[in-house]
C-alpha positions as CSV (number, residue, x, y, z in Angstrom):
1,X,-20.5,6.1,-16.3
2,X,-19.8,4.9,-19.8
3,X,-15.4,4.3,-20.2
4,X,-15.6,3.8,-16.4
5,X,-15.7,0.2,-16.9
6,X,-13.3,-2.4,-18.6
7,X,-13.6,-6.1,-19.5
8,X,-11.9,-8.3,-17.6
9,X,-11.8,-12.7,-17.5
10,X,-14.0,-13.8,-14.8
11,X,-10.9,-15.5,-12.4
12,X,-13.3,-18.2,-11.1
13,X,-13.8,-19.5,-14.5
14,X,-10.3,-19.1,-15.5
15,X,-9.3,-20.9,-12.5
16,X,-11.3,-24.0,-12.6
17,X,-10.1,-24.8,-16.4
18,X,-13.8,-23.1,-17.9
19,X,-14.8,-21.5,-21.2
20,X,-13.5,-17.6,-20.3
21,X,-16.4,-15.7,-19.5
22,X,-15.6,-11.7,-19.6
23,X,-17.0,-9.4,-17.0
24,X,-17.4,-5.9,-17.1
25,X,-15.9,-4.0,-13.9
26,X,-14.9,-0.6,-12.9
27,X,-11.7,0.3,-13.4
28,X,-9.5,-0.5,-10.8
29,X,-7.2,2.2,-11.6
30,X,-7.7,5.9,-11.6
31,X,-6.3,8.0,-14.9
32,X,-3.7,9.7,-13.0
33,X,-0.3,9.9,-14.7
34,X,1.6,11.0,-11.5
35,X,0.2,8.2,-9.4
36,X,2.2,5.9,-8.0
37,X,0.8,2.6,-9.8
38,X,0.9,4.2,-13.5
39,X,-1.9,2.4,-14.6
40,X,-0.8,-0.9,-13.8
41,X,0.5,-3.6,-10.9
42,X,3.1,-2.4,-9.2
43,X,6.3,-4.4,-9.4
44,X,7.9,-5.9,-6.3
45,X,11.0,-3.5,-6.9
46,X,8.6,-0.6,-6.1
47,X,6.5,-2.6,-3.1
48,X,9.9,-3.0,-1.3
49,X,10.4,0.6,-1.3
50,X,7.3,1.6,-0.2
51,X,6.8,-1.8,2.6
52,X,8.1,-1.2,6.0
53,X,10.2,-3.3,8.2
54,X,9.2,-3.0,11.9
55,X,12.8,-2.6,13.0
56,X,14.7,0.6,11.2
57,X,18.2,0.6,9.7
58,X,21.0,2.4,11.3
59,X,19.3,5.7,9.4
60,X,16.2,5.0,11.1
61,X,13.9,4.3,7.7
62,X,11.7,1.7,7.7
63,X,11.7,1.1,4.1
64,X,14.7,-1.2,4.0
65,X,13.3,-3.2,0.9
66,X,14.7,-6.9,0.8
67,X,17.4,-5.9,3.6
68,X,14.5,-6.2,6.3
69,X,14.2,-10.2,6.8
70,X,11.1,-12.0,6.5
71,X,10.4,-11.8,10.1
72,X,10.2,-8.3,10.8
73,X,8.3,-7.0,7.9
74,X,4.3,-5.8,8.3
75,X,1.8,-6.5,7.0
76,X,-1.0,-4.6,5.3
77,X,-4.6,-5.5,5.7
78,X,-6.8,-2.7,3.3
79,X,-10.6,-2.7,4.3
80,X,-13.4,-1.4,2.2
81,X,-16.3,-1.1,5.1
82,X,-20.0,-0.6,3.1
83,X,-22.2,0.5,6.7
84,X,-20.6,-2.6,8.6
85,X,-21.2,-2.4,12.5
86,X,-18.9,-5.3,12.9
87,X,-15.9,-3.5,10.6
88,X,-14.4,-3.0,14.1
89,X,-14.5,-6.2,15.3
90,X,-13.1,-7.5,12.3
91,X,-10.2,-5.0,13.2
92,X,-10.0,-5.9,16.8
93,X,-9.9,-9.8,15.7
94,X,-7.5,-9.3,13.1
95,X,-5.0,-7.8,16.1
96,X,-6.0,-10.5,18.5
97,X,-5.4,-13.8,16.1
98,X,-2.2,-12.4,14.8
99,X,0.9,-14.2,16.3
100,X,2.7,-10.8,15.8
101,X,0.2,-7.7,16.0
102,X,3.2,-5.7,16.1
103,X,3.5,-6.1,12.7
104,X,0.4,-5.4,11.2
105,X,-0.9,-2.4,9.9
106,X,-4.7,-1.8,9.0
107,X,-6.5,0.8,6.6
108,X,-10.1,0.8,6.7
109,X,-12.4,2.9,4.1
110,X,-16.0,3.0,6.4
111,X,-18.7,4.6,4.4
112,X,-21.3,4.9,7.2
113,X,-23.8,7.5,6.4
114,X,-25.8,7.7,3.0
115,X,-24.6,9.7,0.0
116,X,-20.5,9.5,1.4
């Protein structure tokens, strides 16, 4: 696994106004020059085109960027599930405490059987 891993500032540290302690993490990135990210955040110019809007323009897409107002775009909850039995009810209560469950959208990674 060595070069899988890159130093990073512990945020808690940083945070709290302490001496910077560096961590050594996987790589949150994968070496891919046609991926979307390119190595690095992605910028708010490219979030708007890729978030949706619950309501479509009169093309129908969803991707209306910062045309779509505040109150009709979703929202993305990513899950990373390590052999969780209560991953779904952590979906279903997600749905049921959201004032509008209409606009969220939920990915879930689930690795449920050893060696996936």
């Amino acid at each position: 696994e060595d070069g899988d891993f890159e130093d990073v500032v512990h945020p808690g540290h940083r945070a709290k106004n302490h001496t910077d302690v560096i961590m050594a993490v996987p790589k949150m990135w994968i070496d891919d020059p046609l991926s979307i990210h390119q190595n690095k955040l992605m910028t708010r110019e490219l979030a708007m085109k890729i978030g949706s809007c619950t309501v479509p323009d009169a093309s129908g897409n969803f991707a209306r960027g910062d045309s779509c107002p505040l109150d009709e775009r979703t929202i993305y909850v990513a899950i990373a599930s390590y052999r969780d039995y209560q991953c779904r009810d952590t979906v279903t209560s997600i749905f049921e405490r959201a004032k509008h469950p209409d606009r969220i959208r939920v990915g879930v990674i689930d690795q449920i059987t050893d060696g996936e």
